[in-house]
Steps between C-alpha positions, in 0.01 A plus 500: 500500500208561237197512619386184226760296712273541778230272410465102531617339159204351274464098509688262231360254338727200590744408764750510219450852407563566902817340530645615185410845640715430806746352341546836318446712814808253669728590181451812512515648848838466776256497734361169725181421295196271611169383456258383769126349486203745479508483919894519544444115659762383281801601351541434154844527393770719648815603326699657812818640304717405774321782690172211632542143513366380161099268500538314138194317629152622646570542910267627785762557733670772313368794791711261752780503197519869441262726679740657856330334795430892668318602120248205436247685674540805294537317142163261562334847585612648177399197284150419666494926380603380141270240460176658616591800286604292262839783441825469447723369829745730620729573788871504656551237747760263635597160391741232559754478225595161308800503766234530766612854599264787532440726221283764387254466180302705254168240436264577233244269345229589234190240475351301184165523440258259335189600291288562762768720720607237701863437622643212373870592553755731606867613339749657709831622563684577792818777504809489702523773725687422789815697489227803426344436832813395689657856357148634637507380849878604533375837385284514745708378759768728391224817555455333841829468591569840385212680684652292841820643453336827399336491818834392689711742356253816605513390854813476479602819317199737630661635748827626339497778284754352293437378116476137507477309157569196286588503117493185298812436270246662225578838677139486639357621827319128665493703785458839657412620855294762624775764502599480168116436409468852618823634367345425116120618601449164391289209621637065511292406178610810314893465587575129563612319208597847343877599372676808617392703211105431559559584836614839458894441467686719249658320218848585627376369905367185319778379337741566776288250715499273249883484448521456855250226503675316237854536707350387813383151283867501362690511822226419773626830714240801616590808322395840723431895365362792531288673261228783490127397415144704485284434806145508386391773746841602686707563153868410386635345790835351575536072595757293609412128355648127525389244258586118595470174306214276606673119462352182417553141648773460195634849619412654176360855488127469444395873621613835651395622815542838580494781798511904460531783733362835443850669682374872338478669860828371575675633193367859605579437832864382403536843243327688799762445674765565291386834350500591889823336525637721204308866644688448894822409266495885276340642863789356674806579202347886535482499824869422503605736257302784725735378760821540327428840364391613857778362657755647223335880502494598884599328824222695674254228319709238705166425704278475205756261294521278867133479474467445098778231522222321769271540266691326239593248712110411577459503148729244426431303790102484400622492092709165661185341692284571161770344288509184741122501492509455124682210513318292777169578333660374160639194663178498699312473215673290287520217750119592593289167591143463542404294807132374422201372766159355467236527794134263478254738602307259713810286643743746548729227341814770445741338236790703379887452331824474642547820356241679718628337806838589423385891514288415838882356682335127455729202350300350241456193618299655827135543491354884511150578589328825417516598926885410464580697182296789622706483857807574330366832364578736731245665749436829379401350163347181572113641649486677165663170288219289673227693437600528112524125486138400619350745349644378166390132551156622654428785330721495171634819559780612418883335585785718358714591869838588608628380839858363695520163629806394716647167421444221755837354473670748354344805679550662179250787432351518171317687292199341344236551196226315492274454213172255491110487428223206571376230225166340563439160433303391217282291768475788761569332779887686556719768373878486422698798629790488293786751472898615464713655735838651370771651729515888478746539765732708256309684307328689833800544673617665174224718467519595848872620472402696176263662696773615768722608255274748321423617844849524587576698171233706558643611838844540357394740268274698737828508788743601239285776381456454128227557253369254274282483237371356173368613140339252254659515167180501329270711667802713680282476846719616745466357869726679761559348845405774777887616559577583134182700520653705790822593266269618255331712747189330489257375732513122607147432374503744204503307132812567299440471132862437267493872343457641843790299661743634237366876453612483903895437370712832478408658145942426455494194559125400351567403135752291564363308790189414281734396184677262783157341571405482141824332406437298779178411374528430121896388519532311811743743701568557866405826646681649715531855537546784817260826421304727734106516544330794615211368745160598350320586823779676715769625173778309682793412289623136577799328323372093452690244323271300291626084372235320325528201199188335321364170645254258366258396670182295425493504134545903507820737567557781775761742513569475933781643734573664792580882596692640821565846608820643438434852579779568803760291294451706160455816747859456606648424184378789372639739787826250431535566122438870559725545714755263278440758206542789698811402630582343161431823285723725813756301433542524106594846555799496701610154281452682191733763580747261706514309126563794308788598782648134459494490114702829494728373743514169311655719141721725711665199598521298180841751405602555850677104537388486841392106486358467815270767485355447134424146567282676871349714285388207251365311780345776624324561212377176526322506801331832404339270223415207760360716681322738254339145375382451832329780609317523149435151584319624799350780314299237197368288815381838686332587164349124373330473875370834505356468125771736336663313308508623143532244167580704203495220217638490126632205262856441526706180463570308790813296384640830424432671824655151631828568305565844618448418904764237446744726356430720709535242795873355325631856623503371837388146540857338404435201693250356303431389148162682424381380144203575281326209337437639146151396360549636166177655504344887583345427812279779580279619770269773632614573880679788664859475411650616828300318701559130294883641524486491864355167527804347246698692681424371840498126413821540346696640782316245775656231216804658556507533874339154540778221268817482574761723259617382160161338478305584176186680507241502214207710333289391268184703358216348280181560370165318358117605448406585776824591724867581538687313751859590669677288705820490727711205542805482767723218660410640793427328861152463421197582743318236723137382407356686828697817407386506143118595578591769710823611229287801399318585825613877661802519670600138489814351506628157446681422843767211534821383565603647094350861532593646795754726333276620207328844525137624421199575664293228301287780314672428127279187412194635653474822294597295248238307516277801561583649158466182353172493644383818395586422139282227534753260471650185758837470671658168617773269600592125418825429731684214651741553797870474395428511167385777423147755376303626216270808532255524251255812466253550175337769366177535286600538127332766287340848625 
């Protein structure tokens, strides 16, 4: 308004001039337009449109018309202010509408002024504003309402640290507890009425919520998740969350309520548990293999296996409980339900769910005190239970405890969390002690059994005598328990850097022990090796068999294992194998000149046409080679274990090597059909000829002696980048699974009811798979019983 528009209008002439100027004003404006005498007595003319009942005629009575009974008082006010002042009239009041209604109106009235300043009249109008104010007071009433359930909803939700909310079907937050309040770092004004993205949601987060939102209005059902969030001062965090429809009377979706759980600790408990789950699995699969190869080597380590094979069994038995625990916690969790209470500070008045009573042993319909519930907890806990609980509702201290109950009806004992913390009243005159309790009952006995286990493990590796340790594959920190220490020759308390640990390894047998661990540490591979140590403080030389794998653990990988002491056992296979190598290299003598007597013999009696003795002779000659094979069988495993062992390697081809051993085998093998799968191809490699001849060799005549006769037998030989690969197929009667991990182990031999008539001394495969070995190279079977096996061994390609 200008400020001209202010001031009283200057006096017309005439009457005439006056009502032609209203006249004009009535034409021109929507609004209810007036006039009224110089001291409002009466009431010109009136147009109402439709809005006021219409005066075509002067009236007094048109306050009692129009004017709301409960406003007269102010409107005479603000005209006796007009008319002394001689201003313009405005102001908002009520009125009575033309259909006698209340309604809401916009007066204003300018005065007409005769020469001398005096009023002489007044124009007006009057605006509609009614649904203005009526959207006004529901505003306000709105902000009311909304504060009340504000107010409702944080005694309610205070106590829980879950995320309680409420979106509109706008995707916006009408309400937000305390939790999540503190989950954004934000405050009610600067949240509520926000969307995900200005609260802190990534784009991605945001729009997921809002599908779900708009598929909970399309088929009225809750839709539940889990998704990872930033915490405003605790940082990413994991939450479980439900979201639910909110129905109106029509049972139309008119909001979203929803409820999230920070379940973060539980995640790391749940992967706590199954890292240690996974670390008593590899202790307890090594621990089992150190069994076997105990009980395989020496039946004076009978005792030690009895008391390994208890420690495996503990193992198992606590790896079993853990495994069990898992699941009830998971179950435990999943089915978790929050029992909630409410105490009046100056009453006592103790309201809870049926929930709560439910974990106290109460039916739900039975009443519980606060003396009741706390005479179900038992007695060693309830003094300290008490004490918590006043001083919470007296002092506000603190109420986070642990504590069993037993169960009045069902004498059930329970585990029990309780969570809570004191409201005061806005008047002061009480405090609400509100809370949650949830049922723990799994998770501690869980935690209690890991405990036992780790202590059991712990004493199963002390009574079984093994060393342990750990190096971190980034730093290469080496932490040795107390026994390994002792096979290094060092003190119990001494530290043992990495470098020093393996400059304590025989210099033999150094290199190759740190290549294992380095393999072990950039390529993932099991170590496993048998070398000696000489102690660093006393010079004694100790044999120790050392297993170890990489674990991860915690976001960061170890290299761990295990070593035992193997000096006695390697002691006596040394005094074994030289005694098998002096005894082997005696008897060469006397068989080398007991062949040379039998193959003169043998071409004497080709012209003599003595039969009989020919064919002896043959046979004879035979056996000389059985057992010549034999005893320089014994003589390669004296030499491999005592490190004398010689590889003398040059580049020959392998398929052609392959080809001349079966010739040479059709000479005297006629009862099988031993073929040569051609690859078309030179397929070379850089090995010791002899030595890869003895290993063809070997599986060839084990296919032989293993499938029945007139079966075929088959050798193929190829090569690619990076290695050459032979393999031997027969129709044989196949090995059993359990055999085939021990097929290349010393001195064993498949035993059943199909190979009690074969010969050998089980030392063929396993200095076959020695020379493999030391060629760098891998040996091993694929076989099914009555059907037959294929041997495989490879070789690196190239020099």
């Amino acid at each position: 308004m200008s400020e001209a528009s202010d001031k009283p209008l200057p006096n017309k002439d005439n009457a005439a001039g006056s009502e032609d100027r209203f006249q004009a004003l009535i034409n021109a404006s929507s609004d209810v337009v007036y006039s009224l005498s110089a001291d409002w007595s009466v009431m010109r003319e009136l147009d109402g449109r439709g809005f006021l009942k219409d005066a075509l005629e002067p009236t007094t009575d048109w306050q009692t018309d129009n004017i709301f009974p409960d406003d007269l008082e102010k409107v005479r006010k603000a005209i006796a202010d007009a008319i002394r002042e001689k201003k313009i009239f405005q102001l908002e009041h009520r009125v009575l509408r033309a259909d006698r209604t209340p309604g809401w109106t916009f007066s204003r009235a300018v005065p007409i002024l005769d020469k001398q300043g005096n009023i002489i009249e007044w124009f007006g109008t009057a605006s509609d504003i009614t649904e203005h104010k009526n959207a006004e007071e529901a505003l306000r009433m709105a902000r009311v309402f909304s504060d009340q359930q504000k107010r409702v909803y944080e005694t309610i939700t205070s106590a829980t640290p879950d995320l309680m909310y409420v979106f509109d079907l706008d995707y916006r937050f009408t309400y937000a507890n305390g939790a999540l309040l503190s989950m954004w770092g934000k405050t009610w004004e600067t949240a509520v009425g926000k969307s995900l993205l200005e609260n802190g949601y990534e784009p991605w987060h945001a729009e997921m919520h809002e599908r779900e939102i708009d598929l909970i209005v399309k088929t009225k059902q809750p839709v539940r998740g889990e998704v990872s969030f930033p915490h405003a001062i605790l940082g990413r965090r994991v939450y479980d969350y439900i979201l639910t429809p909110v129905l109106n009377d029509e049972g139309e979706v008119e909001a979203v309520a929803g409820t999230t759980r920070d379940v973060t600790d539980r995640k790391q408990w749940e992967e706590s548990l199954a890292r240690s789950s996974e670390k008593l699995q590899a202790i307890n699969e090594e621990m089992a293999a150190t069994n076997e190869e105990q009980a395989a080597s020496n039946e004076e380590l009978t005792s030690t296996n009895e008391e390994l094979a208890l420690v495996n069994q503990k193992l198992i038995e606590a790896q079993a409980k853990i495994e069990e625990s898992q699941i009830a916690l998971r179950l435990a969790i999943s089915a978790a339900n929050f029992g909630t209470w409410y105490i009046h500070s100056a009453t006592r008045e103790f309201i809870t769910d049926s929930r709560l009573k439910e974990l106290f042993g109460y039916f739900p319909h039975e009443a519980l005190s606060i003396e009741q519930a706390l005479a179900q907890i038992t007695d060693d806990y309830r003094g300290y239970v008490s004490t918590k609980l006043e001083n919470a509702i007296y002092n506000n201290g603190d109420y986070d405890v642990t504590y069993p109950v037993i169960g009045l009806h069902d004498n059930k004992l329970r585990w029990l969390r309780a969570i809570g913390n004191l409201k005061a009243d806005p008047s002061g005159a009480f405090s609400a002690f509100t809370g949650v309790v949830m049922e723990i009952t799994e998770q501690f006995l869980a935690a209690k059994q890991v405990e036992q286990a780790e202590e059991s493990l712990r004493m199963a590796i002390d009574a079984a005598g093994l060393g342990t340790f750990f190096i971190n594959a980034a730093d290469r920190i080496f932490v040795a328990s107390p026994k390994l220490k002792e096979f290094f020759g060092f003190l119990p308390d001494e530290e043992v850097p990495y470098d020093a640990a393996i400059n304590q390894i025989h210099p033999d047998y150094r290199k190759r022990a740190a290549d294992m661990v380095e393999a072990a540490f950039t390529e993932g591979k099991q170590f496993d090796m048998e070398y000696p140590v000489i102690g660093f403080h006393d010079g004694t030389i100790r044999w120790v068999r050392g297993m170890g794998t990489m674990q991860h653990y915690d976001g960061k990988d170890y290299f761990t294992g295990v070593l035992h002491e193997i000096t006695e056992r390697k002691q006596d296979e040394m005094r074994k194998n030289d005694f098998i190598g002096m005894v082997s290299h005696e008897l060469k003598t006397p068989l080398t000149s007991l062949k040379a007597i039998v193959q003169v013999a043998n071409a004497k009696l080709k012209n003599n046409g003595d039969q009989f003795l020919a064919e002896a002779m043959t046979k004879a000659d035979a056996q000389i080679k059985r057992m010549t094979a034999m005893i320089n069988g014994f003589l390669d495993i004296s030499r491999l274990e005592s490190g004398k062992i010689i590889i003398v390697k040059k580049v020959f081809d392998v398929e052609e090597l392959a080809r001349e051993i079966i010739e040479e085998m059709k000479l005297s093998v006629q009862s099988h059909d031993i073929r040569l799968v051609e690859s078309g191809k030179l397929v070379e490699v850089y090995a010791d000829r002899d030595k890869v001849n003895s290993v063809i060799s070997n599986l060839i005549s084990n296919a032989v002696k293993y499938s029945a006769p007139l079966t075929t037998i088959r050798i193929a030989c190829t090569i690619n980048q990076y290695e050459v690969l032979v393999s031997v197929r027969d129709e044989g009667i196949g090995i059993a699974p359990q055999d085939v991990r021990k097929i290349f182990d010393r001195y064993y031999r498949v035993e059943n009811g199909n190979t009690g008539t074969i010969s050998g001394f089980g030392i063929g495969l396993y200095l076959s798979a020695e020379i493999v070995q030391h060629h760098g190279g891998k040996i091993w079977v694929d076989s099914e019983q009555g059907k037959g096996s294929t041997f495989y061994f490879s070789l690196p390609a190239g020099r």
